[in-house]
N, C-alpha and C positions, 0 to 999 in steps of 0.2 A: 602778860600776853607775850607770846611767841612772836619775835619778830622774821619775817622771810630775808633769808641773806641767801643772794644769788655770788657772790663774793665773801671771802673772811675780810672782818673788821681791820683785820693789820695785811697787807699785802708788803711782798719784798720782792716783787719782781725786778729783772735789771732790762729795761726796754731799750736804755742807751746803748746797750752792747752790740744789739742788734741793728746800729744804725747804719754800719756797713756794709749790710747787705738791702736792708729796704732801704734804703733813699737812692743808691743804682738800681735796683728791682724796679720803682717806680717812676723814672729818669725812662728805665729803657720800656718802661707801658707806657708811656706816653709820648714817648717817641714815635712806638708802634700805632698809637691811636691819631696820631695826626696824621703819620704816613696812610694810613686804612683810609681817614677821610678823605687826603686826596688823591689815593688811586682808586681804591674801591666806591668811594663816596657813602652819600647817607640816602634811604630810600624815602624821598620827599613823599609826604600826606598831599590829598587835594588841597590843604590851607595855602602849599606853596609852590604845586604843579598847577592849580586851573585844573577844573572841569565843568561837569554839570552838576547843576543844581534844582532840586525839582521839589517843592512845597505841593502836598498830597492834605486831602479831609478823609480820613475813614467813614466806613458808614456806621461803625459800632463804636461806641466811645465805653473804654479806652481803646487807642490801637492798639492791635496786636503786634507788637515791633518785632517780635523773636519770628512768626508768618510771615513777614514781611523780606524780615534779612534772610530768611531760607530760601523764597522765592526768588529774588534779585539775586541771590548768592551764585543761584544756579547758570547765571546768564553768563559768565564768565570774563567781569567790565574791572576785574581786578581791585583796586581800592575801594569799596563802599561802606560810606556809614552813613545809618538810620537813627535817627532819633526822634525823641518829642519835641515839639516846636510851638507853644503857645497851650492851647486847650489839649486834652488828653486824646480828641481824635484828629488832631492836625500833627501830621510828622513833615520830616524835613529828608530830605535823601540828595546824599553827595557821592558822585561818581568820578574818579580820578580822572584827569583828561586823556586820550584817547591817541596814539600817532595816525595821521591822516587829517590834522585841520580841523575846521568847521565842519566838513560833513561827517566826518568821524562822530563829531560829540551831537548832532541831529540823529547819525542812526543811534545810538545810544541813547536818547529820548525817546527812539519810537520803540527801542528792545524794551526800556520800562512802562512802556505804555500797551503793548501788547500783552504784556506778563500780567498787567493788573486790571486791564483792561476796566470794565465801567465798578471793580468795587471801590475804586476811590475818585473824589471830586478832584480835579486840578487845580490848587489854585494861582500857582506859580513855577515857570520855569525859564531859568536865565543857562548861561554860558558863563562860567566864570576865570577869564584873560589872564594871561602869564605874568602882565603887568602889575596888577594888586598883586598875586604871589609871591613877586620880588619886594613891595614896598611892605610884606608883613615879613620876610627873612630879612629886611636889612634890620627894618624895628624890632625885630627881635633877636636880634645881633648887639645892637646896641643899647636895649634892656639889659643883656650879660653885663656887656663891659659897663654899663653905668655903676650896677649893682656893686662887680670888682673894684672900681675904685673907688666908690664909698666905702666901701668894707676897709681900703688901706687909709683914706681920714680918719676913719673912725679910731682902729686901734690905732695911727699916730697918736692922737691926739688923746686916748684914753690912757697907752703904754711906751711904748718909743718906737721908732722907726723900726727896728730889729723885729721889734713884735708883730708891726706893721708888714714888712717886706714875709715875714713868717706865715702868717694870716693869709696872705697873697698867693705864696708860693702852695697852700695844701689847698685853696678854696680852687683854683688853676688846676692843680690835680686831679679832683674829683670832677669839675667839668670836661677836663680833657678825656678822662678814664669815660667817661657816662657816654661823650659823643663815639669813642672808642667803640663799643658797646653797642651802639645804634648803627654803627658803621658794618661790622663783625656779624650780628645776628640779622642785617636786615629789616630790623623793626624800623616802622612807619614812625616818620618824623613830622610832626605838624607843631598847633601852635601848644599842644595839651603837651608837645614835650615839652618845648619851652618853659609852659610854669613849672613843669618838676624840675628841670635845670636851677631855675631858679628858686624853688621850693629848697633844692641839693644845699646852694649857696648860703641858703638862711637856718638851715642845717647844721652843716657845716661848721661856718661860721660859731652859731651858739657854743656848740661842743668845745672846738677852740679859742673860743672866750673863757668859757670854765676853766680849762686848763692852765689859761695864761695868769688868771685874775688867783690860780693858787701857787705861778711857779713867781709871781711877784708880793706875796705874802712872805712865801718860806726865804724868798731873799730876803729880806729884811730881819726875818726870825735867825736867820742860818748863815752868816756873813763868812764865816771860814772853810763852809762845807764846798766841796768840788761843783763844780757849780754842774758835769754829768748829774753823782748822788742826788744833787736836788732836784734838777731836772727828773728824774726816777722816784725822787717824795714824792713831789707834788702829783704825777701821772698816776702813782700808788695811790695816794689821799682822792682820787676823784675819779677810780676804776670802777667803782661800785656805783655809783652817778651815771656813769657812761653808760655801762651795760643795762643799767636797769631801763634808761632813759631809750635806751637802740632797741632791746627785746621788747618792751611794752608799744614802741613805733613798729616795731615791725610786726605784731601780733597784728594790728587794726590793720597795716597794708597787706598783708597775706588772707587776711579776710576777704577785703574788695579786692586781691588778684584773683580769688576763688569764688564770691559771688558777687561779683560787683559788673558782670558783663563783658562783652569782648569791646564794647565803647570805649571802655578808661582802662584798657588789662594792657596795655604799651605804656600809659603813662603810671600807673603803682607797679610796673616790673623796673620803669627808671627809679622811682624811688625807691624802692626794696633795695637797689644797686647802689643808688647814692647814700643810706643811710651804714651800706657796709661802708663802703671806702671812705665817707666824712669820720666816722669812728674809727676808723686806720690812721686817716690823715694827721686827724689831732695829735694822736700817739708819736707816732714813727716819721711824721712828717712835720708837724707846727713844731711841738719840740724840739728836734736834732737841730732846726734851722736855727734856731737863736744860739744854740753852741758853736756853729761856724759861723756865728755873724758877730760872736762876741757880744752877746746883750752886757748893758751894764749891770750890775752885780746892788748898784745902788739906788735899782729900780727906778730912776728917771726920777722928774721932777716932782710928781705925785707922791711917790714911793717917799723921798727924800722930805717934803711937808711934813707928811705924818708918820714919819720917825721922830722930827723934828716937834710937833706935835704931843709924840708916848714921853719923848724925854722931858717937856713941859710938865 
């Protein structure tokens, strides 16, 4: 049987050479991505502006949700999204808030209410306060940073600090680069970005775990090799893992950015973006860093057992 090789079996690429110019490349895009969030900012979703909120019963089950987002579309209340909310003929419709206060976001109930007039039942409509918007952007501020420093327990504790600080420093990257992104294009920022954020992170992370768990192999195999060259083995040994593992993730998300709806087409455009730059990062970014951090060469404590261990 024919195997698919989307890569040759032996690769001799030199990705360390290259580390001169990506790790300032990427230094100075994130630079640029912090600066863009706070002069430009990020275009806040209703999850963390407030607005209205209006729980509708269609008369036909299922709603027709795509009738529904044309109608409202047209009213021009700028952020809205429709969905399904329970049974197939109960939708849910959120309206960004409105400048103007309270009566602002009342005439904006009665614009939906005129548009849809008696073919749907009401069964709920609230106002939804700047206050809860703030207490889901701090929670999920503090979801990121929880996530980052587990990620640097972990590879402590699995690799050495070096790996650790390593780990940090590309997973940082790709969140900076994503809000960068959100910042630059505009694109609606809610709580669905949040999970690709941290969907990024768990990404990320995987990819340079793989990486690191072969460039602490071939140290122990490879004690006199330049510890660059090895660095370039191990990337080499697990390029064909990489790509197969980013093009087969990115097939499925290019599907639902193309029929997956305008609901989630912000959040699989984040990830289509974080799965490029977590597959950069590990390369050009988790790697270079342990060559200026001096990892040791005797693979830590672990590394050091089971040498101890082979020689047994």
């Amino acid at each position: 049987m024919i195997l698919l090789r989307l890569v040759p079996q032996e690769t001799h690429i030199g990705f360390m050479r290259l580390r001169r110019m990506t790790l300032p490349l990427s230094a100075a895009l994130a630079v640029l991505s912090i600066a863009l969030f706070f002069v430009v900012g990020l275009n806040f979703g209703i999850d963390f502006k407030g607005g209205s909120l209006i729980e509708v019963q269609t008369k036909e089950s299922p709603a027709n949700i795509v009738d529904l987002r044309n109608r409202i579309g047209t009213l021009g209340l700028g952020d809205v999204q429709i969905q399904e909310f329970g049974a197939p003929d109960e939708v849910l419709i959120r309206v960004v808030e409105q400048e103007g206060g309270e009566l602002a976001q009342q005439a904006v109930i009665a614009k939906v209410r005129a548009e849809l007039g008696d073919s749907v039942e009401y069964r709920r409509v609230e106002i939804v306060g700047p206050t809860v918007s703030a207490e889901l952007a701090r929670s999920g501020t503090i979801a990121v940073l929880v996530a980052i420093f587990a990620i640097l327990v972990y590879i402590w504790f699995r690799f050495e600090w070096q790996y650790a600080i390593g780990a940090v420093v590309a997973t940082v990257h790709d969140v900076v680069l994503t809000i960068g992104l959100f910042a630059v294009l505009q694109l609606d920022f809610n709580l669905s970005s949040i999970a690709a954020i941290l969907t990024i992170v768990g990404y990320s992370l995987n990819d340079t775990v793989v990486v690191y768990d072969r460039i602490r192999e071939n140290t122990r195999r490879f004690r006199k090799m330049p510890f660059a060259d090895l660095l370039d083995l191990s990337v080499n040994q697990t390029l064909s893992r990489t790509i197969m593992t980013s093009l087969t993730t990115l097939l499925a998300l290019f599907a639902l950015y193309l029929f997956g709806g305008e609901v989630i087409r912000s959040f699989v455009f984040a990830m289509i973006w974080g799965v490029l730059v977590g597959t950069y990062s590990s390369i050009y970014i988790a790697a270079p860093v342990l060559l200026y951090l001096g990892a040791n060469r005797d693979g830590g404590a672990a590394s050091k057992a089971a040498a101890a261990a082979e020689g047994t």
